[in-house]
ZAMITI-321757 format. One line per 3 residues: number of its first residue (from 1); their letters; for each residue x, y, z of N, C-alpha, C. Coordinates in nm, 3 decimals. Layout:
BEGIN
NUM> a> X:Y:Z:X:Y:Z:X:Y:Z ~ ... $
This chain:
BEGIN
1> xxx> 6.636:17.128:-16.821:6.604:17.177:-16.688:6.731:17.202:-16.607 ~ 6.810:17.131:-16.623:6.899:17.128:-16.529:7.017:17.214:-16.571 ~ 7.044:17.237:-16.708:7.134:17.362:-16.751:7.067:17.462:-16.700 $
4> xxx> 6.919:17.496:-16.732:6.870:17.620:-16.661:6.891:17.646:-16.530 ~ 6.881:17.578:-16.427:6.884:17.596:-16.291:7.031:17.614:-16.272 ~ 7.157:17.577:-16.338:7.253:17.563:-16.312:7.313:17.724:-16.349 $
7> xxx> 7.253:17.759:-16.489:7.241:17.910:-16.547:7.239:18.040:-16.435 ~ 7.128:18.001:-16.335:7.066:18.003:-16.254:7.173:18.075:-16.131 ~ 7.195:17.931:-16.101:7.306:17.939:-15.966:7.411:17.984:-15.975 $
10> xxx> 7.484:18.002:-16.126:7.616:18.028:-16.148:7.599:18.198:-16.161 ~ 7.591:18.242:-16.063:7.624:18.366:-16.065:7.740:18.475:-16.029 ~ 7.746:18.586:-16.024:7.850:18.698:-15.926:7.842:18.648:-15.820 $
13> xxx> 7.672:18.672:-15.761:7.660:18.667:-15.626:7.718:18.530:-15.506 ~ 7.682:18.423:-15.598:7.740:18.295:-15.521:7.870:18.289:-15.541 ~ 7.956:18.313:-15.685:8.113:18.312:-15.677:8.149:18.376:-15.567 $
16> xxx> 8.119:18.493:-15.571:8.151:18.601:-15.425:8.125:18.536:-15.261 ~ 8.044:18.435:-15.273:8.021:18.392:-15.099:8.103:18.252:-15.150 ~ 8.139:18.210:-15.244:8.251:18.114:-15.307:8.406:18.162:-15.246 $
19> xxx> 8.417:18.244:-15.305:8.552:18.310:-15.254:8.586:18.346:-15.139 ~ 8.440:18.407:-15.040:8.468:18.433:-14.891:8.505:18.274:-14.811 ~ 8.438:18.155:-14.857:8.456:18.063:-14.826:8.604:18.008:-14.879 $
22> xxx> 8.665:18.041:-14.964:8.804:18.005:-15.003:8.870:18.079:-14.902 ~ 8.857:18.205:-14.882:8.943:18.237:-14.795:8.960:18.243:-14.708 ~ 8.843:18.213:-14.601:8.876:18.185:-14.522:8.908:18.030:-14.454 $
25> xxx> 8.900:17.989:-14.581:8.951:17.830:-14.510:9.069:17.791:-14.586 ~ 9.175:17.857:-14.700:9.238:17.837:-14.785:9.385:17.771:-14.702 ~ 9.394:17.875:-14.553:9.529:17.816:-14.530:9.503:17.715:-14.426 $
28> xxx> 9.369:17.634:-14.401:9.370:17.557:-14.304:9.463:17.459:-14.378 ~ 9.473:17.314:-14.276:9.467:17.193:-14.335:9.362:17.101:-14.334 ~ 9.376:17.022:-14.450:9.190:16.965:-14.516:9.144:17.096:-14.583 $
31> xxx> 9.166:17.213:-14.621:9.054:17.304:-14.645:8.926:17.261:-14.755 ~ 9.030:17.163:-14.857:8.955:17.112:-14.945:8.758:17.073:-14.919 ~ 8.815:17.002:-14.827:8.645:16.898:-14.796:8.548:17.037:-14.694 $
34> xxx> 8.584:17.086:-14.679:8.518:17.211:-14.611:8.467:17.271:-14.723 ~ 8.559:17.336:-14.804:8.555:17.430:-14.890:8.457:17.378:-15.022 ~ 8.446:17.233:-15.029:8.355:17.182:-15.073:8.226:17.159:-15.072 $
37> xxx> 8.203:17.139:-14.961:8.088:17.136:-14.878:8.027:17.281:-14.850 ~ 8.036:17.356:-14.841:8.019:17.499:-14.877:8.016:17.544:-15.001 ~ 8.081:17.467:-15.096:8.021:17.553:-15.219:7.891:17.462:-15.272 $
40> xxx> 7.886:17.359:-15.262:7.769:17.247:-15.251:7.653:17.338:-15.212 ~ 7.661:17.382:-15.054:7.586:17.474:-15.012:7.509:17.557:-15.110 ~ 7.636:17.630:-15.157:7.581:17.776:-15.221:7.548:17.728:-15.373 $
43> xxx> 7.601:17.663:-15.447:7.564:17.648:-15.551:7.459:17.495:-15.618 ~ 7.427:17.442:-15.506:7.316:17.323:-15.496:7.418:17.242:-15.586 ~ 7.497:17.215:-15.601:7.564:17.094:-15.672:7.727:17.178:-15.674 $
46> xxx> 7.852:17.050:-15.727:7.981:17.100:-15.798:7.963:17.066:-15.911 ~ 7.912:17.206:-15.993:7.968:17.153:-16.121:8.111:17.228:-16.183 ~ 8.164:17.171:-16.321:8.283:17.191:-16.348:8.315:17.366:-16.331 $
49> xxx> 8.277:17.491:-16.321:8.312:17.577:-16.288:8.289:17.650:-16.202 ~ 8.284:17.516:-16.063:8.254:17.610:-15.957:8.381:17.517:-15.927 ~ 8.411:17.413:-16.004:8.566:17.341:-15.925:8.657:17.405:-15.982 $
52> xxx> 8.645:17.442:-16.113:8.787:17.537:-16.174:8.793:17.645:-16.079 ~ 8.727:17.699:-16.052:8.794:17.850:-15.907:8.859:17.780:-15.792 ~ 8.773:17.677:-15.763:8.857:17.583:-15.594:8.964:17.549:-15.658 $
55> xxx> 8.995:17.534:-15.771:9.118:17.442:-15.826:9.257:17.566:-15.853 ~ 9.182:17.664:-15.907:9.277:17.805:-15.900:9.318:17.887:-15.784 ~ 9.196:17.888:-15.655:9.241:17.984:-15.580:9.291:17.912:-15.487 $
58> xxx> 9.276:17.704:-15.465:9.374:17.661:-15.380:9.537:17.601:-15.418 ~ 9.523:17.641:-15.580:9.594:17.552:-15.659:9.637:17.394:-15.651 ~ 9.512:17.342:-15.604:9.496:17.208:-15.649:9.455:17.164:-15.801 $
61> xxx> 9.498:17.041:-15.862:9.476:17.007:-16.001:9.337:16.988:-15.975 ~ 9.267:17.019:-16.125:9.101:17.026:-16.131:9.063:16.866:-16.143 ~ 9.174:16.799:-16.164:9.194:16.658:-16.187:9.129:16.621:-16.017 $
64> xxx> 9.260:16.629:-15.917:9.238:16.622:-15.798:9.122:16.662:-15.767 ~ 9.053:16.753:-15.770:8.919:16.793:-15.703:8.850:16.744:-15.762 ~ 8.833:16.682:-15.907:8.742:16.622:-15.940:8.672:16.487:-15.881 $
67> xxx> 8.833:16.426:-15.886:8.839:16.303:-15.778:8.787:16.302:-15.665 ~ 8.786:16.389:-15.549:8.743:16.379:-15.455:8.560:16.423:-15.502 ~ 8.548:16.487:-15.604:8.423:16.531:-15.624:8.319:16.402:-15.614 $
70> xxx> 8.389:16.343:-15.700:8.293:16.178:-15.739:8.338:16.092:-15.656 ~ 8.459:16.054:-15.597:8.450:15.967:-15.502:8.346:16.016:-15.359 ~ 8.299:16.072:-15.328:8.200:16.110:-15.257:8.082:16.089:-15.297 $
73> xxx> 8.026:16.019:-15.220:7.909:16.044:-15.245:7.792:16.132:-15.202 ~ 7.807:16.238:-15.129:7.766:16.347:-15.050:7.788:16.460:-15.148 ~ 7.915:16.436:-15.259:7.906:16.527:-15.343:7.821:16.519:-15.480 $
76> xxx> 7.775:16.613:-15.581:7.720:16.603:-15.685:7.746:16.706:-15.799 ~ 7.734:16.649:-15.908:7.794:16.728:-16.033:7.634:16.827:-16.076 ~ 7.544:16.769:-16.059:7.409:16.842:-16.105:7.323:16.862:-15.967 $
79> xxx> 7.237:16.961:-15.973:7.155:16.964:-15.884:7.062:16.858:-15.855 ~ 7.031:16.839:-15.750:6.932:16.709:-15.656:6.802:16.818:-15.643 ~ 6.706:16.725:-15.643:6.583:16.775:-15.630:6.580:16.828:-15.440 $
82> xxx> 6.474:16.867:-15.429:6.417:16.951:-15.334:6.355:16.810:-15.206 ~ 6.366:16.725:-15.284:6.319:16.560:-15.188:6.479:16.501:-15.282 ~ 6.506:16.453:-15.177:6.574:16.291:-15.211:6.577:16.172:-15.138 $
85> xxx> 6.525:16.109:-15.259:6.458:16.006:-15.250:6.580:15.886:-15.268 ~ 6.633:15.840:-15.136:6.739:15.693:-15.161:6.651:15.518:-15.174 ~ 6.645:15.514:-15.216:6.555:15.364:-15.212:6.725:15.255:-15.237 $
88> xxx> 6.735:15.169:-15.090:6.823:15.036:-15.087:6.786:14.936:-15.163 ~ 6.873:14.909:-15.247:6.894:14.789:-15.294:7.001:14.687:-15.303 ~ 7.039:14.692:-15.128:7.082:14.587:-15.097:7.078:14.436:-15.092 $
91> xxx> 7.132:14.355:-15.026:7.081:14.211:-15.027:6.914:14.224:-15.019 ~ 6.913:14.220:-14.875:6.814:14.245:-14.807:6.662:14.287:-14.886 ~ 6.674:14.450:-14.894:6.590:14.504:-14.938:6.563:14.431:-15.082 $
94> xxx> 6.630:14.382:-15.168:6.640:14.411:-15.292:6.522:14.226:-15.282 ~ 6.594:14.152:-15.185:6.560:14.007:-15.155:6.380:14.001:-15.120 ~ 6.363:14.146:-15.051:6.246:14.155:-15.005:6.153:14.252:-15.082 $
97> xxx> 6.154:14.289:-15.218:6.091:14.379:-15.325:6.135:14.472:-15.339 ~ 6.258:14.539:-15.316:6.258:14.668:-15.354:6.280:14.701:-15.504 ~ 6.303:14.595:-15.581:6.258:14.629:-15.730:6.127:14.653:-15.782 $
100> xxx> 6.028:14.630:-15.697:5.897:14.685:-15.717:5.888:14.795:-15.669 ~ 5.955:14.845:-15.557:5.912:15.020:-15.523:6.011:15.033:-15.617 ~ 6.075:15.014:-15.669:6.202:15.123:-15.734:6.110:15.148:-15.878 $
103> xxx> 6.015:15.037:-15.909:5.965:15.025:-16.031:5.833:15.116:-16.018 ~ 5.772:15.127:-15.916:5.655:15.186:-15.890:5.693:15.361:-15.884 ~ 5.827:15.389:-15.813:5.852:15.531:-15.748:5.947:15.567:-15.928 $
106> xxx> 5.960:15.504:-16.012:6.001:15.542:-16.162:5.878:15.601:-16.216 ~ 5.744:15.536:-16.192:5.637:15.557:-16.291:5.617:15.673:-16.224 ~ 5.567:15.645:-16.081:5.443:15.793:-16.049:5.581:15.919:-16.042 $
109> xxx> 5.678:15.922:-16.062:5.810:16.055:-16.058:5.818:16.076:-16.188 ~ 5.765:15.990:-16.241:5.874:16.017:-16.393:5.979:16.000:-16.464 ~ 6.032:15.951:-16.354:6.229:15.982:-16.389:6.308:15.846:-16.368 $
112> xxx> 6.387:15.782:-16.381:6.469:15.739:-16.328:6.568:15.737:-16.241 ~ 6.642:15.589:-16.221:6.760:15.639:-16.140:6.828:15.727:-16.131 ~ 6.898:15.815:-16.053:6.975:15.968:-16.119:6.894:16.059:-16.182 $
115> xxx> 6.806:16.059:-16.182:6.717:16.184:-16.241:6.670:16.254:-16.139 ~ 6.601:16.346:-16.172:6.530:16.513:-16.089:6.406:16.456:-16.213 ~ 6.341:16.506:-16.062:6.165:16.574:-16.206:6.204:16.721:-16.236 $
118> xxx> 6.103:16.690:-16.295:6.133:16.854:-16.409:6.096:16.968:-16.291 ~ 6.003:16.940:-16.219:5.989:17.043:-16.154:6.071:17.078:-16.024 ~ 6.193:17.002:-16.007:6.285:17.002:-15.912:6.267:16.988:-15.799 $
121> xxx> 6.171:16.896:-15.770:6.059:16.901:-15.631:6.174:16.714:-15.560 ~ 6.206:16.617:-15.644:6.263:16.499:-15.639:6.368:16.437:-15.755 ~ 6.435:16.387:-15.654:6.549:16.307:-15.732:6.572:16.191:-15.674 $
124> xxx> 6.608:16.053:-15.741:6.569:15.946:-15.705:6.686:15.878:-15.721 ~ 6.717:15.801:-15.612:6.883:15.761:-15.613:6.909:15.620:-15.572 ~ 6.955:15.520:-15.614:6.941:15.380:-15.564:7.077:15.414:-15.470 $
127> xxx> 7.015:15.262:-15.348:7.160:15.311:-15.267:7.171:15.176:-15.195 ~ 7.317:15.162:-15.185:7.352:15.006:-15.118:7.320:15.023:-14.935 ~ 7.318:14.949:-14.897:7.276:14.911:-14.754:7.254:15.047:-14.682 $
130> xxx> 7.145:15.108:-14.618:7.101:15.179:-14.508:7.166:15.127:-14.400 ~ 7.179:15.051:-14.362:7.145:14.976:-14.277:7.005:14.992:-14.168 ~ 6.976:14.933:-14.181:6.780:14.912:-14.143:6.728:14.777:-14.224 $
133> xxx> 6.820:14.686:-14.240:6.806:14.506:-14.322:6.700:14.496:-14.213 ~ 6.633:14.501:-14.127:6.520:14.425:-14.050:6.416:14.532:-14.109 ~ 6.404:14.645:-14.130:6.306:14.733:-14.225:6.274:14.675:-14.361 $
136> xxx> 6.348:14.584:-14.407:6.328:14.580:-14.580:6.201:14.565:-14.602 ~ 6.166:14.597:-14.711:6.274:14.734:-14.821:6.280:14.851:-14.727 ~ 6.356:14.907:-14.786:6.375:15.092:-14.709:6.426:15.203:-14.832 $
139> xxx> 6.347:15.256:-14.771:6.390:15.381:-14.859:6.419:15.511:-14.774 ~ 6.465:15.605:-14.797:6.467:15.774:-14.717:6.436:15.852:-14.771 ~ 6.358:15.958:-14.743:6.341:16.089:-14.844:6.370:16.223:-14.726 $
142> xxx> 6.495:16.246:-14.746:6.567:16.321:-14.705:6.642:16.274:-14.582 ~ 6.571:16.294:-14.456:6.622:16.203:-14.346:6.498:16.141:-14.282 ~ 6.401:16.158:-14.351:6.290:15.992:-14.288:6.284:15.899:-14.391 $
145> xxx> 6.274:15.798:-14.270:6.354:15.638:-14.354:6.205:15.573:-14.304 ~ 6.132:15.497:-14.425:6.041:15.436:-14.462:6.105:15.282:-14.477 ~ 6.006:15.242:-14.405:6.083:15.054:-14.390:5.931:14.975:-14.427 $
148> xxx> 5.961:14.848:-14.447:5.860:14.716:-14.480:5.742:14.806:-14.575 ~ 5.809:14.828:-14.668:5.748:14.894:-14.784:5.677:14.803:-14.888 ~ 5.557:14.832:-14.934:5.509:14.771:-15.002:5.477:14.875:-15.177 $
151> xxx> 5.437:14.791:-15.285:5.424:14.950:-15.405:5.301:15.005:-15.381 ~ 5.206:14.924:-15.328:5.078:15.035:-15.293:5.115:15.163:-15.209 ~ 5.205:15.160:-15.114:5.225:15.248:-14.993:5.268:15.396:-15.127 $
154> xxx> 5.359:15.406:-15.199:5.454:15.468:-15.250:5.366:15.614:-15.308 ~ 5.228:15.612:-15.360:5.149:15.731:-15.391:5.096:15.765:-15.240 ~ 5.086:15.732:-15.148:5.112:15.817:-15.058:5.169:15.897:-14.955 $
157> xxx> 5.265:15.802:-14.972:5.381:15.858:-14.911:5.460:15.964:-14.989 ~ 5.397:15.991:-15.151:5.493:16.080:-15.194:5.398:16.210:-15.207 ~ 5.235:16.204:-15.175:5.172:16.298:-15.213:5.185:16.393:-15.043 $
160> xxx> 5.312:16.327:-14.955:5.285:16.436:-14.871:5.421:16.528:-14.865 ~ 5.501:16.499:-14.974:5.581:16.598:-15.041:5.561:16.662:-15.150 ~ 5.423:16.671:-15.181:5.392:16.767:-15.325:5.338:16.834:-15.261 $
């Protein structure tokens, strides 16, 4: 699935709004994290040959951009589903069940940690502290944050993103 969609995105058309975005941010300073974030945009993830052009047309090492690729966590090498889904498993949350939603939101998705469903609708991401520890558990699916979660709650709260 995810080579296809990537097949997909890697086109003329996005290299081309790739490059308008290189250039016009090429001689700032920082252009990097801009120029990143914009191709994120256009190509729903960085994968390795949308960083080899940032790496050629700013001549930064593909090494370097890689680095900043993964030390981010805002950045991503594969596409994220259409929902993302963060479920905390912090002290807190983790103290107060969130291994049961994490176990419950595996079955009815399909997928695991780091995975997309096939139909690119969700992707499911464990994540250290929200902060919202008086919510536990918590989870977000996109930017609404679901608190004092229980695993019954989890089939309906997800059937109002299908």
């Amino acid at each position: 699935m995810e080579n296809q969609v990537m097949k997909e995105v890697l086109n003329e058309k996005n290299f081309a709004a790739l490059d308008q975005v290189i250039e016009a941010n090429k001689d700032r300073k920082g252009a990097l994290m801009p120029i990143l974030h914009e191709a994120q945009n256009i190509f729903g993830a960085l994968p390795i040959e949308v960083q080899t052009v940032i790496s050629e047309k700013l001549d930064i090492s593909l090494a370097e951009i890689y680095g900043v690729v993964t030390f981010y966590s805002q950045f991503s090498l594969v596409p994220k589903g259409e929902f993302v889904i963060g479920l905390c498993l912090g002290t807190a949350c983790y103290v107060k069940g969130a291994q049961n939603i994490l176990d419950r939101l595996e079955t009815e998705l399909g997928i695991k940690v780091g995975e997309t469903s096939k139909d690119g609708k969700f992707t499911l991401e464990a994540t250290r502290c929200l902060g919202c520890c008086g919510l536990a558990p918590v989870m977000v699916i996109n930017e609404k944050v679901y608190g004092r979660l229980e695993p019954g709650q989890i089939t309906g709260i997800l059937k109002q993103y299908k």
